[in-house]
C-alpha positions, 0 to 999 in steps of 0.5 A: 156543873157538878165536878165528876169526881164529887160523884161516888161510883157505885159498882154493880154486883153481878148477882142478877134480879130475879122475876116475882111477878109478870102479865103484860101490864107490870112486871115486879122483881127481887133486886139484889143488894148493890145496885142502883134502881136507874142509873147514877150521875156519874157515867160509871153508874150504867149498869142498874136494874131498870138498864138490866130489865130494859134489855128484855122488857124495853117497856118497862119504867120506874115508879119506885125505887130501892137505895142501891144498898137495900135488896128486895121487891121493885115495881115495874110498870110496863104500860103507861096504864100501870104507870099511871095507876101504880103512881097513884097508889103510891100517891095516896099511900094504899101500897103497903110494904114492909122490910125486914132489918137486922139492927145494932142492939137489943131493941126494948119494945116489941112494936113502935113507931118512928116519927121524925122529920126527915130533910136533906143534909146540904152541907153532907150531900147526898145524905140526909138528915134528921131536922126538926126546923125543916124536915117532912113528916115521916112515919115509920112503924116498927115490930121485933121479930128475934132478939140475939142479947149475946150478940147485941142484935135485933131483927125488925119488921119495918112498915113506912108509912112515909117514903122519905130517902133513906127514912129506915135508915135514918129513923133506926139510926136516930133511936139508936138501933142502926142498921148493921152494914150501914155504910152511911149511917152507922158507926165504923164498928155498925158498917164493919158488922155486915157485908151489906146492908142488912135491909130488904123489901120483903113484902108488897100489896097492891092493887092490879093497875087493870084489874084493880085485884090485890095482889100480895107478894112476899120475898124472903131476905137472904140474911137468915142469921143474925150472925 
């Protein structure tokens, strides 16, 4: 049995979620940054999105998930129906989403790929690492969108193509552009740059899970600044 206090509590911002997209198959939302997709392993950690929707949406379930420091586009299924469906776009990887990212340094290329193997870090738990000898194969594919030279900053557009845990993070932090506000991640100085972890899911494109009709969905990050 894992001792509770091993287990971090992550406490919730009292920023709500925000509706993107409702009909009576699935509901999609804008989850603001610092708070888990469900509910932690310590009883601390009640309070996440899914809790939060359940209240007015009782049907609705989880199919993908955002890290409790990254903001952004969610998916909730609100039928067994969708729930079926969505899980296999996600399986057959025809979801495409992309983030957008604030990064320490001036990224050199303007468009990239990422393609690193990605395991769990057992000595480092719950963390996880890059791992030549055991990870799985992760793809990550990148393109610039402004560079701020004075301060040693980037702003990227992040499409993965893999859904690893923590693989944006991981992939930029392994070429040496770690996300700023990375507490896990990046350096002391890295983490200390932002508030947050400037990651955020801000585009999605599906097909309806009744209808089968693309459905296209954008939400801006909220860090407009680089600064």
């Amino acid at each position: 049995m894992t001792d509770l206090a091993e287990l971090a509590v992550l406490p919730a911002t009292t920023e709500p979620f925000t509706v993107l997209y409702e009909d009576e198959q699935l509901l999609v939302v804008n989850k603001p940054a610092k708070l888990l997709t469900v509910p932690g392993r310590h009883p601390a950690n009640q309070d996440c999105l899914i809790n939060r929707v359940q209240r007015e949406w009782p049907s609705a379930t989880v199919v993908h998930r955002l890290d409790y420091d990254t903001s952004g586009i969610v998916l909730l299924p609100l039928t067994k129906r969708a729930l079926s469906e969505l899980s296999k776009q996600f399986q057959a990887r025809t979801i495409v989403k992309q983030y957008q990212a604030v990064v320490s340094g001036v990224v050199a290329l303007k468009r990239g790929e990422i393609k690193l193997p990605i395991a769990a870090d057992e000595a480092m738990r719950p963390l996880y690492k890059i791992c030549q000898q055991t990870g799985k194969a992760s793809l990550t594919q990148y393109q610039v969108l402004s560079r701020d030279r004075k301060a040693a900053e980037s702003r990227v557009l992040l499409t993965p193509v893999t859904g690893r845990s923590h693989q944006l993070r991981l992939h930029l932090q392994a070429i040496g552009h770690p996300i700023l506000g990375d507490t896990l991640y990046g350096t002391p100085e890295v983490a200390a740059k932002a508030g947050r972890l400037l990651l955020h899911a801000c585009h999605i494109c599906f097909n309806h899970p009744l209808s089968g009709q693309p459905i296209t969905l954008n939400a801006p990050a909220d860090f407009q600044s680089l600064n």
